[in-house]
C-alpha positions as CSV (number, residue, x, y, z in Angstrom):
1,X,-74.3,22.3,-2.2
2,X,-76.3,22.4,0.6
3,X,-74.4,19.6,2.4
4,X,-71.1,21.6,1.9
5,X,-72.1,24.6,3.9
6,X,-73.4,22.0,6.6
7,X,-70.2,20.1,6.4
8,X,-68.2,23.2,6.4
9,X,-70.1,24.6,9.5
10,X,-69.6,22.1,11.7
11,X,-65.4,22.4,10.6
12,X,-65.7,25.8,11.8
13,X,-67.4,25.3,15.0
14,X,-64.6,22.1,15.8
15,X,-62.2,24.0,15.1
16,X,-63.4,26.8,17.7
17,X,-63.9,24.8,20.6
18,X,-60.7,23.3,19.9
19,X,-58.9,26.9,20.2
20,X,-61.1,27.9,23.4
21,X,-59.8,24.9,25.2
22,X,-56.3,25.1,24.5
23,X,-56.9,28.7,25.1
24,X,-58.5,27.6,28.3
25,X,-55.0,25.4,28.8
26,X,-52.5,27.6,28.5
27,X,-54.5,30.4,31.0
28,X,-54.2,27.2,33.9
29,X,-50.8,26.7,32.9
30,X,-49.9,30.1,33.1
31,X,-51.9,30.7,36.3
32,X,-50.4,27.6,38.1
33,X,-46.4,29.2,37.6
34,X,-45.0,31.2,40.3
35,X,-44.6,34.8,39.9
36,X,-40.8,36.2,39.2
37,X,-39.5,38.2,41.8
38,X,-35.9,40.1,42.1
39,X,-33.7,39.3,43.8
40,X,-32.9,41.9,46.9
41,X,-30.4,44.0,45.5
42,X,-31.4,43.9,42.1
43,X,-33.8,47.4,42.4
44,X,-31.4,48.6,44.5
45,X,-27.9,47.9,41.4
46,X,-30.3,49.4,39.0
47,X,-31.0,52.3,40.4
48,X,-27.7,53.0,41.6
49,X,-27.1,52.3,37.5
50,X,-29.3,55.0,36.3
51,X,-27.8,57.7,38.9
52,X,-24.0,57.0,37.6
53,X,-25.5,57.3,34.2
54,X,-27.4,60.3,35.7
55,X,-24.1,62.0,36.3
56,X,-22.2,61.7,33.8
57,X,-21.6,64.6,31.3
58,X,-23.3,64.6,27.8
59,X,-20.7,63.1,25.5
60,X,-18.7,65.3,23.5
61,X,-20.2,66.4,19.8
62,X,-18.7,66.2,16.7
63,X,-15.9,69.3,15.5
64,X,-17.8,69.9,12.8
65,X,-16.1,73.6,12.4
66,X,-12.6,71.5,12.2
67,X,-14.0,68.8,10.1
68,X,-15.9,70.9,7.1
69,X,-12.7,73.1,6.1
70,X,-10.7,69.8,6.1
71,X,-13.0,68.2,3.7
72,X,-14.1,71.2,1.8
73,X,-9.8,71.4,1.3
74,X,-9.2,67.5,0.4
75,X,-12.7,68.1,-2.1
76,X,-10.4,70.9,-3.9
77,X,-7.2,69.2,-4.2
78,X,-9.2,66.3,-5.4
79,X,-10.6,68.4,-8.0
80,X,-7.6,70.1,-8.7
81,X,-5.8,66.8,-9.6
82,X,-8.6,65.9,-11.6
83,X,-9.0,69.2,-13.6
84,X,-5.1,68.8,-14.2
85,X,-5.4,65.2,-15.5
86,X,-7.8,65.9,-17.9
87,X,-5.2,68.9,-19.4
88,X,-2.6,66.6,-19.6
89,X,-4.6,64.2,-21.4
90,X,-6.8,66.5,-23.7
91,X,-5.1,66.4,-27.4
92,X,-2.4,68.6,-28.6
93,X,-4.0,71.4,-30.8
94,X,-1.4,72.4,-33.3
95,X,-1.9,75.5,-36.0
96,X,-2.5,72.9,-38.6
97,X,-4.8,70.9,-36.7
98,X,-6.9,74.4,-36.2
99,X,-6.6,74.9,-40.1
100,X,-8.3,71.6,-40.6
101,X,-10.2,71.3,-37.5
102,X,-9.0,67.8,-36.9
103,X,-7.5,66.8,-33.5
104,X,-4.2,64.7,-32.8
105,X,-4.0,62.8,-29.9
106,X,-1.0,63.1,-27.6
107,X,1.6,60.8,-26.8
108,X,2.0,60.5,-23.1
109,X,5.1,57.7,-22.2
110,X,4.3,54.5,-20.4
111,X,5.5,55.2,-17.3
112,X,3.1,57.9,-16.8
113,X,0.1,56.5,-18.4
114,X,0.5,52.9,-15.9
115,X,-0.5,55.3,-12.5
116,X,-3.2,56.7,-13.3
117,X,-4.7,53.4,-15.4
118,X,-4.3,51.8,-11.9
119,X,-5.7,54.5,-9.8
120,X,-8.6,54.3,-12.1
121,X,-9.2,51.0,-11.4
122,X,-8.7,51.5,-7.6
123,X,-11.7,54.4,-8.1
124,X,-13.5,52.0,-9.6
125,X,-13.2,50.0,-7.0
126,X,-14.0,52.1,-4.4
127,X,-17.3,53.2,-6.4
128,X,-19.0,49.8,-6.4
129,X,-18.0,49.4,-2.9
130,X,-19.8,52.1,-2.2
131,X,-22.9,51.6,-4.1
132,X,-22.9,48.2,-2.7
133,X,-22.9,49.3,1.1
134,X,-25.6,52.1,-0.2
135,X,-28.1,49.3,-1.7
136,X,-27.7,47.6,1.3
137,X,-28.6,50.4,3.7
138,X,-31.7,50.8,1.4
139,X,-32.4,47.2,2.1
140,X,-32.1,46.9,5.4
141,X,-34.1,49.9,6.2
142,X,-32.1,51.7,8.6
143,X,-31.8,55.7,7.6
144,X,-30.1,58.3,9.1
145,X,-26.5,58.1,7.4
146,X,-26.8,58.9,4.0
């Protein structure tokens, strides 16, 4: 046991004179290269840069005031068309049907039942693309948007 720690020791103190001479290395190489100087104009292009930039006018924000009616309107139509769907596919409720509290379905045609199956699968779609991009901002770690 005792020969381990010896062993062991002397690992540790090779291994540290190894790192203080390539440390020792790298600080000659490093103080051997030239320094990096700009070229003449390149102070001068920069700050020229940084006045334009100076200058220029804040950019222009967001119409927030236009945009929320806009979307608060598309939101109710959305919902309108939606509440309306639903009454057009809720069950007939005939006087009978009340008597014996038992529902029959209605019988929409084809050609009106083939839309809104597709548009279904279209909102569908749209839904896992958006979960999708939503996981990935979570991910990736960058906030701010949603």
């Amino acid at each position: 046991m005792n020969r381990a720690k010896t062993i062991r020791s002397e690992q540790n103190g090779a291994g540290a004179d190894r790192n203080a001479r390539m440390e020792a290395e790298i600080g000659q190489i490093l103080a051997t290269e030239e320094k990096l100087i700009p070229s003449s104009g390149f102070m001068a292009s920069v700050m020229e840069r940084v006045r334009q930039e100076a200058v220029l006018p804040p950019p222009i924000p967001f119409p927030w005031k236009w945009a929320v009616p806009g979307i608060l309107l598309a939101g109710g139509v959305f919902g309108w068309g939606a509440v309306e769907m639903v009454h057009l596919g809720l069950p007939a409720v005939s006087l009978a049907a009340l008597n014996s509290l038992t529902l029959t379905p209605t019988q929409l045609p084809a050609a009106f039942v083939a839309p809104f199956e597709e548009a279904g699968w279209v909102a569908l779609a749209l839904g896992v693309s958006l979960l999708c991009w939503l996981l990935s901002r979570r991910l990736a770690g960058s906030g701010g948007l949603l």
